[in-house]
C-alpha positions in Angstrom: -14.2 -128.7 65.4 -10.2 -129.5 66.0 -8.9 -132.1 63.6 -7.2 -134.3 66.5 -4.5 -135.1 63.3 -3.8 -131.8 63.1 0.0 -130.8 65.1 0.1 -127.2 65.1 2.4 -127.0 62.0 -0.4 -127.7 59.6 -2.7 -124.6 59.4 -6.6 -125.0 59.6 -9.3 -122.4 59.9 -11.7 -122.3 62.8 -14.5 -119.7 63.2 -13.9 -117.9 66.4 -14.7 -114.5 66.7 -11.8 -113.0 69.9 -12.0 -109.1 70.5 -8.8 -107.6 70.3 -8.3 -104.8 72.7 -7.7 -101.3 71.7 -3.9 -101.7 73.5 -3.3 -105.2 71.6 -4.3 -104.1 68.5 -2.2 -100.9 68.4 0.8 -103.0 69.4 0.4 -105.4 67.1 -0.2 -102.8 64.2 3.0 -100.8 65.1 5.6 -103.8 65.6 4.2 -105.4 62.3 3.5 -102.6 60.0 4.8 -105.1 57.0 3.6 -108.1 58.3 0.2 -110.0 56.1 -3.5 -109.3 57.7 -3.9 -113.0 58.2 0.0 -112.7 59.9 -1.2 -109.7 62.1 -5.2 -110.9 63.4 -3.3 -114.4 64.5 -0.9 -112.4 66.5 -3.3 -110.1 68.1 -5.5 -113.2 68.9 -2.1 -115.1 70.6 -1.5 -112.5 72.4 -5.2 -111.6 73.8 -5.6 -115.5 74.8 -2.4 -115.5 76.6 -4.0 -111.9 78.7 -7.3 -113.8 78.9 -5.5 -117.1 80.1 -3.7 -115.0 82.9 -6.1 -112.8 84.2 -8.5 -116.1 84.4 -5.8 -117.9 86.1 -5.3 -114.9 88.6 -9.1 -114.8 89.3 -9.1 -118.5 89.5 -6.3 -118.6 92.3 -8.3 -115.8 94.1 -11.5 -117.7 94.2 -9.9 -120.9 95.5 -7.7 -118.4 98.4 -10.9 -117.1 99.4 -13.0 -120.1 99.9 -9.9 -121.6 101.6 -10.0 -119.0 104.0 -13.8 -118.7 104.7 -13.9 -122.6 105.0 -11.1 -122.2 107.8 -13.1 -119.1 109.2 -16.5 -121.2 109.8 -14.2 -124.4 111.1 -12.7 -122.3 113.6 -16.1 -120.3 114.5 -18.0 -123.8 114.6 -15.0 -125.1 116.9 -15.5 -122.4 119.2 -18.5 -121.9 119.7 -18.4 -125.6 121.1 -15.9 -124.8 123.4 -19.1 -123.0 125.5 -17.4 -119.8 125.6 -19.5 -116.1 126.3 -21.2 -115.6 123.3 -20.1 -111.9 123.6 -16.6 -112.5 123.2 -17.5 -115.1 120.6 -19.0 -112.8 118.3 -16.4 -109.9 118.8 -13.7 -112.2 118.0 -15.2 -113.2 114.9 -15.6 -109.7 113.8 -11.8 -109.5 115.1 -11.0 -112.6 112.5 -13.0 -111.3 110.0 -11.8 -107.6 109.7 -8.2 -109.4 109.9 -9.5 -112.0 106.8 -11.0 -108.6 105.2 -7.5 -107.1 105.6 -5.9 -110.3 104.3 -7.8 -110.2 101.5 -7.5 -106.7 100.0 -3.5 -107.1 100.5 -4.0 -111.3 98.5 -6.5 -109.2 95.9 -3.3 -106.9 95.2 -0.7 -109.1 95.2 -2.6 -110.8 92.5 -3.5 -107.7 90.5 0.8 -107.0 91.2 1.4 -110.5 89.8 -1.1 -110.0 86.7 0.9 -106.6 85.6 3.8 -108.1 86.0 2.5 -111.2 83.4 1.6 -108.2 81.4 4.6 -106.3 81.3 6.7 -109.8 80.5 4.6 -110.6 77.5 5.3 -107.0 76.4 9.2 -107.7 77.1 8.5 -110.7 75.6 6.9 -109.2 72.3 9.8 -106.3 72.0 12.4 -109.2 71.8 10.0 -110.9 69.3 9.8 -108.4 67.2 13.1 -106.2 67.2 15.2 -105.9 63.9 17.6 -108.9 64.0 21.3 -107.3 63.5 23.3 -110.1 60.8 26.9 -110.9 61.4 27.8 -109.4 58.4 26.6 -106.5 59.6 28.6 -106.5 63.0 32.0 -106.8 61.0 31.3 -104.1 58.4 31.0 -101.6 61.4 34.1 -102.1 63.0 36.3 -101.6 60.4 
């Protein structure tokens, strides 16, 4: 349980058991070679709740697109189909709308998985920064003279 008094600068154990990825844990092991076990597992942790957070955010967003459009894809059928139009040209315009949502789909469904590397690749930017040697002004002046 969370001590509500508790406001992130005071540490506190929790038992949670987070599988660290193959990819993470190699990442984590080469930037921090030095760095304490305890230092290292909360790091690889951080960084697989902020993948899980985004891929579950991607998915999320694709669920909710989908249902949208299916929702607007029976309104429009039911709306039609009142109109008394052939039932013919009803049904081959709904295959029509729903090879076009199909279509619309695959290209949302890779525009998410576009938007998901891209998260990826930032938190890897992200991480670099984090963890490149820090040059000291001392160090700037001594290699100019």
């Amino acid at each position: 349980m969370t001590d509500p008094n508790n406001t992130g600068n005071q540490p506190h154990q929790e038992n949670r058991s987070i599988e660290i990825s193959d990819r993470t844990n190699s990442l984590v092991e080469q930037n921090l070679p030095n760095e304490s076990d305890a230092v290292r597992q909360e790091t690889k942790e951080l960084i697989e709740a902020i993948t899980r957070k985004a891929q579950s955010e991607t998915q999320k967003a694709g669920e909710i697109a989908q249902e949208n459009y299916l929702e607007a894809v029976r309104n429009l059928r039911s709306e039609v189909e009142q109109l008394n139009f052939d039932p013919e040209r009803i049904e081959e315009s709904i295959k029509l709308i729903q090879m076009d949502a199909e279509k619309n789909w695959e290209s949302l469904v890779q525009e998410f998985e576009s938007f998901g590397n891209r998260l990826n690749e930032a938190a890897q930017a992200a991480w670099s920064i984090l963890t490149a040697p820090h040059e000291h002004p001392n160090d700037r002046s001594d290699s100019s003279r």
